[in-house]
C-alpha positions as CSV (number, residue, x, y, z in Angstrom):
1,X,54.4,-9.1,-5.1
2,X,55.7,-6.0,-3.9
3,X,54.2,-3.6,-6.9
4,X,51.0,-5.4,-6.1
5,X,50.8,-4.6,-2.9
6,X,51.6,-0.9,-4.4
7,X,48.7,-1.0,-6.3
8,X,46.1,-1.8,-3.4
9,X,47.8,0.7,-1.0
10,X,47.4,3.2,-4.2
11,X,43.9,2.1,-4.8
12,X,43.0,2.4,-1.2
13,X,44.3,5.3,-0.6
14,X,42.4,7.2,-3.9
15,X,39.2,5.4,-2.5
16,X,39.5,7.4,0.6
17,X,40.4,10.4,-1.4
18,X,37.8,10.3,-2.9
19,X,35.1,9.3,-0.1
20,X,37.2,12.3,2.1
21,X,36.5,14.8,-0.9
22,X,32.6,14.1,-1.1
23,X,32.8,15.7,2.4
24,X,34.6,18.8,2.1
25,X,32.2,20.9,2.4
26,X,31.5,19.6,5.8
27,X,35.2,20.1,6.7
28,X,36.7,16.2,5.7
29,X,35.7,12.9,7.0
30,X,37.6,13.6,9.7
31,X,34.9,16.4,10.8
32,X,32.3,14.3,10.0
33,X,33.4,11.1,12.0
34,X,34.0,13.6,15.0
35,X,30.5,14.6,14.2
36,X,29.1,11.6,14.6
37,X,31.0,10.8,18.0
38,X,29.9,13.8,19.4
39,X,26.2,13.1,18.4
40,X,26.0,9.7,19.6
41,X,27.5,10.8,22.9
42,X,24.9,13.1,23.1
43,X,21.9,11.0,22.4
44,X,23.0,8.2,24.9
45,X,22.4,10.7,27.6
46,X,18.7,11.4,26.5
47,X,16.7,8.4,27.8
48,X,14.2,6.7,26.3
49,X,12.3,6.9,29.4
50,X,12.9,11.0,29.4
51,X,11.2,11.1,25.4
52,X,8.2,8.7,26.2
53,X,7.8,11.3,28.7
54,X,7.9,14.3,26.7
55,X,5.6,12.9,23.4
56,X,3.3,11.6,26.4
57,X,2.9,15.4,27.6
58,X,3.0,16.5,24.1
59,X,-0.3,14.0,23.4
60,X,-2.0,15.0,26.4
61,X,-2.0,18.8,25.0
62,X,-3.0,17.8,21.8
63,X,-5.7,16.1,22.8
64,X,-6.8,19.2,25.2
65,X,-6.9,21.4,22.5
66,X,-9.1,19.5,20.0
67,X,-11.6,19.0,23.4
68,X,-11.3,22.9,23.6
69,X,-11.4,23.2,19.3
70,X,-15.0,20.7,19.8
71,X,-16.0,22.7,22.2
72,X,-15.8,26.0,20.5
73,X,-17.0,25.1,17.2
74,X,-20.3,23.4,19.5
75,X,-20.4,27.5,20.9
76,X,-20.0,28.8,17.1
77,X,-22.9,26.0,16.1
78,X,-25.2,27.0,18.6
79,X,-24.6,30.9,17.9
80,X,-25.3,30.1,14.5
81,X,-28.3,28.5,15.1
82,X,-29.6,31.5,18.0
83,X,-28.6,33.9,15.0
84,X,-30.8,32.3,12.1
85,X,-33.6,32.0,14.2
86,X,-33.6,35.9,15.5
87,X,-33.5,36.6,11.8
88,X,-36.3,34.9,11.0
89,X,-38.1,36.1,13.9
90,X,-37.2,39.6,12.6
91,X,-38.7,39.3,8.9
C-alpha cells in the first residue's frame, strides 16, 4: 500500500513538472498563477457600467465620422459633377 501511494505521489509530482516546465518561459506556474491574480484583481475594478460607457462614446464617434465621410464624398460628387460640366462648356 505504501509503494502505491509512492507511485501516485511520484506520478503527481512529474505531472506538475511537467505542466510547471511548459511555463518556463513565463517564469513557472508560480508566475503565471500570480499573473492571473493580479489580472483578475484588476478587471473587477473596471465596471461593466464604466465599458458600456466607453464603446458607447466610441460608437457615437464612429458614427460622426462616416456622417462627416458621406458628407464629403456628396462635396467630391458635386465638384465632380461642377467640373465635367465646365469642361464640356469649354470644348
Amino acid at each position: 500500500m505504501t509503494q502505491e501511494i509512492r507511485e501516485l505521489i511520484d506520478r503527481i509530482l512529474s505531472s506538475y513538472d511537467e505542466i510547471d516546465a511548459r511555463f518556463t518561459s513565463a517564469g513557472g506556474l508560480g508566475s503565471i498563477l500570480s499573473l492571473y491574480e493580479q489580472v483578475r484583481r484588476e478587471l473587477e475594478r473596471v465596471s461593466f457600467q464604466e465599458l458600456d460607457r466607453m464603446t458607447g462614446e466610441i460608437k457615437n464617434v464612429i458614427e460622426a465620422l462616416l456622417t462627416i465621410d458621406y458628407e464629403l464624398r456628396k462635396v467630391q460628387n458635386l465638384k465632380l459633377v461642377f467640373e465635367s460640366r465646365g469642361n464640356q462648356g469649354s470644348q
